[in-house]
C-alpha positions as CSV (number, residue, x, y, z in Angstrom):
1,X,169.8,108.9,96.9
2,X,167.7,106.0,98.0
3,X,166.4,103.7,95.3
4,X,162.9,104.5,96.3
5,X,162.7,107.8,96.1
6,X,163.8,109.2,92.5
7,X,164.0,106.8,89.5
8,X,167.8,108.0,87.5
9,X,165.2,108.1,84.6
10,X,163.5,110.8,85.5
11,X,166.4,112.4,87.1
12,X,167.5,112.1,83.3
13,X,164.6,113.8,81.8
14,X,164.3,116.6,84.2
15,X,167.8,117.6,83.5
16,X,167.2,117.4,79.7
17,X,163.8,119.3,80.4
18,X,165.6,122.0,82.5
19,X,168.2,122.8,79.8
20,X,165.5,122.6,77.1
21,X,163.8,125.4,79.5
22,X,166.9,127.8,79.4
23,X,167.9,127.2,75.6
24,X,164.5,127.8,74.7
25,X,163.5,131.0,72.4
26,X,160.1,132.2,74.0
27,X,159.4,132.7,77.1
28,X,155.9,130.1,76.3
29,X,158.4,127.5,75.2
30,X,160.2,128.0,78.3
31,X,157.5,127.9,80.8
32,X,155.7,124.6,79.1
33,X,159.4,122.5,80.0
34,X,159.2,123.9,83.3
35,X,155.5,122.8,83.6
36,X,156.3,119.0,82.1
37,X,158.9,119.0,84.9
38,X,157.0,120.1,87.5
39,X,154.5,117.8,86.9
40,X,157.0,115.1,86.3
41,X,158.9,115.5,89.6
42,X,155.4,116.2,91.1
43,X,154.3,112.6,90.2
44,X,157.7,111.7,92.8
45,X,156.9,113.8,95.4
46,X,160.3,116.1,94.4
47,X,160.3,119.7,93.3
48,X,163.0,121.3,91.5
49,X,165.4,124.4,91.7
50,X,168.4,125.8,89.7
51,X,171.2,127.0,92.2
52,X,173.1,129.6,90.2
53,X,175.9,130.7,93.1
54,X,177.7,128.3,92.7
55,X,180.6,128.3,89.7
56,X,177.9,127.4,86.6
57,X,174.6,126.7,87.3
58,X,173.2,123.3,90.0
59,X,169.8,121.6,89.2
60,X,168.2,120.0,92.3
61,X,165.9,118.0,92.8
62,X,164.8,117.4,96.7
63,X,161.3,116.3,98.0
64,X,158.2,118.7,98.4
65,X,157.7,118.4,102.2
66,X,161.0,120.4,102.5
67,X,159.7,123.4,101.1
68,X,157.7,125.8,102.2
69,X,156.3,129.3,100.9
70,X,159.7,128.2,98.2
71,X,162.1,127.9,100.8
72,X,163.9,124.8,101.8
73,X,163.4,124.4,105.9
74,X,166.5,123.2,107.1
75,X,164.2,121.0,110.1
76,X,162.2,119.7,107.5
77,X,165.4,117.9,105.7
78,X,165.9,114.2,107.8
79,X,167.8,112.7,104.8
80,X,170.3,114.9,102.5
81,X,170.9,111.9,100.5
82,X,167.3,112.4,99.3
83,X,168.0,115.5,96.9
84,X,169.8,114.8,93.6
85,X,172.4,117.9,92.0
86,X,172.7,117.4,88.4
87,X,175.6,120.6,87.0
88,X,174.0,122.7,84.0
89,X,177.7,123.7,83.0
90,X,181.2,122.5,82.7
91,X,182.0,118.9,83.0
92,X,179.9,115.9,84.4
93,X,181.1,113.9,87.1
94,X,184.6,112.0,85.8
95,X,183.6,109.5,88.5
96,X,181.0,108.0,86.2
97,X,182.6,108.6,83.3
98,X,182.4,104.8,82.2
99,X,178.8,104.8,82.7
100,X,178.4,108.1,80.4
101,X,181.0,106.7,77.8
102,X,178.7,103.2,78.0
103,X,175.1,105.2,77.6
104,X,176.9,107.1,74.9
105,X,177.8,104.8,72.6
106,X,174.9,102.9,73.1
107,X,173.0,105.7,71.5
108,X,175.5,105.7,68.8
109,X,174.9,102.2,67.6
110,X,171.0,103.3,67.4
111,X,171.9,105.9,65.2
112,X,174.3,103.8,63.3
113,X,171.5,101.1,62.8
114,X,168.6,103.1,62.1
115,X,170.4,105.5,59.5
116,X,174.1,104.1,58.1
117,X,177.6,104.4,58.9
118,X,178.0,108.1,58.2
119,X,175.7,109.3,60.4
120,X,176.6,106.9,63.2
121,X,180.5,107.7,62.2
122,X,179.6,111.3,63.1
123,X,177.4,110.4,66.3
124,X,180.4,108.4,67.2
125,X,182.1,111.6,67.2
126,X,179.8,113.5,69.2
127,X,179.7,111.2,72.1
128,X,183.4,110.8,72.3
129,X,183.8,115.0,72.4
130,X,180.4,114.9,75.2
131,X,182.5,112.1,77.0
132,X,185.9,113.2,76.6
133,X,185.2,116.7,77.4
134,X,182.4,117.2,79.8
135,X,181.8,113.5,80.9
136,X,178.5,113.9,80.5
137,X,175.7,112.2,78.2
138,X,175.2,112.9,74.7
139,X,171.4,114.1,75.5
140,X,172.7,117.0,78.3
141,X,174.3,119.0,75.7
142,X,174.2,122.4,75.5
143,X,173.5,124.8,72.7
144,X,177.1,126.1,73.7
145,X,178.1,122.9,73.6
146,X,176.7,121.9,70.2
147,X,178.5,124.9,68.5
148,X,181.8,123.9,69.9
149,X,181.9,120.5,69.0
150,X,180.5,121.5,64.7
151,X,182.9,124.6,64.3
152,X,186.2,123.6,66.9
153,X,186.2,119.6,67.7
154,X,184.8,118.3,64.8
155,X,186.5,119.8,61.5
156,X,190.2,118.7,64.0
157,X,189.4,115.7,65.3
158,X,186.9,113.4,63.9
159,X,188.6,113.7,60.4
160,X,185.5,113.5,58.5
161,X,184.6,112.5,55.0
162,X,182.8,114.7,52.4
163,X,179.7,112.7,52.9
164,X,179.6,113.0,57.3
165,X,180.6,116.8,56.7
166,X,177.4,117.2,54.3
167,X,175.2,115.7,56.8
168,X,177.2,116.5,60.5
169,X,174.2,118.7,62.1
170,X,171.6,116.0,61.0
171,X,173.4,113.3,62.3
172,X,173.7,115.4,65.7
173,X,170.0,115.7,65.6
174,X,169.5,112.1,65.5
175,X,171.4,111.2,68.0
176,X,169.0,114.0,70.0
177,X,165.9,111.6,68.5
178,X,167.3,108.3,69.1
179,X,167.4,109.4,73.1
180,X,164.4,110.5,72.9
C-alpha cells in the first residue's frame, strides 16, 4: 500500500467498525457501523467489501474509481498494492506479530495506569491470548473470541487471583475503552 493512499489508522478503525457491524444485535446497529465506515473510507477515496469465499471471511479496502455499478473493473485496477485485506477470522498475520504484541501491551499499561494492577494483570492476559493465538490486536477481537479466552484460556492460563476473577469481563471492557 503506498503511504499516501490509506492511513493504517483508519485501516484500523474500519476493521474494528466492520466487525462491530457483524457482531451487532439489530440490523439499525448494523447498518449505522457500515455507514461510519463508509463515510470514513469515503473521506480516502476507498470503499469497502467483505470477501467471504475465501476460508473465513477478507475485508478490503480498494479505491472508489475501481468500482462500478459494485463491481471491481479489472482495467480500472493500475496499482494492486493500493487495496488493503485485513482477515475477519482465524489468526492475524504472524509476520507482524511483534508489532501486534508491541500495540498490545501498550494498551495494557493504559489499563494498568488508569485502573490498578488487577485489571491491567487481566488485560495483560488478554493481549497475550489475542497475540499468542491469533496474532492480532487486542481491539479486532471477536465476540467468539472473547468467550474463548473468559471460559477456556483464562481460568488455565492466566492463574488469576480472587480479586482479577471478580472483575475479568470489566477489565476486558476496558481494555476495549482504552483503544478507543
Amino acid at each position: 500500500m503506498a503511504d499516501d493512499d490509506l492511513p493504517e489508522e483508519t485501516v484500523d478503525r474500519a476493521e474494528r467498525l466492520t466487525r462491530l457491524a457483524r457482531e451487532a444485535v439489530d440490523d439499525a446497529e448494523a447498518a449505522a457501523y457500515r455507514e461510519e465506515r463508509a463515510e470514513l473510507l469515503g473521506d480516502h477515496g476507498y470503499t469497502a467489501r467483505v470477501r467471504e469465499d475465501d476460508p473465513g471471511e477478507t475485508l478490503v479496502l480498494h479505491p472508489d474509481e475501481w468500482v462500478d455499478d459494485g463491481m471491481i473493473h479489472p482495467e480500472r485496477v493500475e496499482d494492486t498494492s493500493r487495496a488493503v485485506e485485513r482477515s475477519l477470522s482465524g489468526p492475524g498475520d504472524p509476520e507482524e506479530w511483534d508489532a501486534v504484541d508491541e500495540h498490545n501491551r501498550e494498551v495494557t499499561d493504559r489499563v494498568r495506569e488508569a485502573h490498578g494492577d488487577v485489571h491491567g494483570d487481566n488485560a495483560a492476559a488478554f493481549a497475550d491470548f489475542m497475540s499468542n493465538h491469533y496474532a492480532r490486536q487486542v481491539e479486532s477481537a471477536t465476540a467468539e473470541e472473547i468467550a474463548e479466552f473468559l471460559t477456556e484460556y483464562y481460568p488455565r492460563n492466566a492463574w488469576p487471583s480472587e480479586d482479577q476473577r471478580a472483575v475479568v469481563e470489566e477489565s476486558v471492557e476496558l481494555v476495549f475503552d482504552a483503544v478507543e
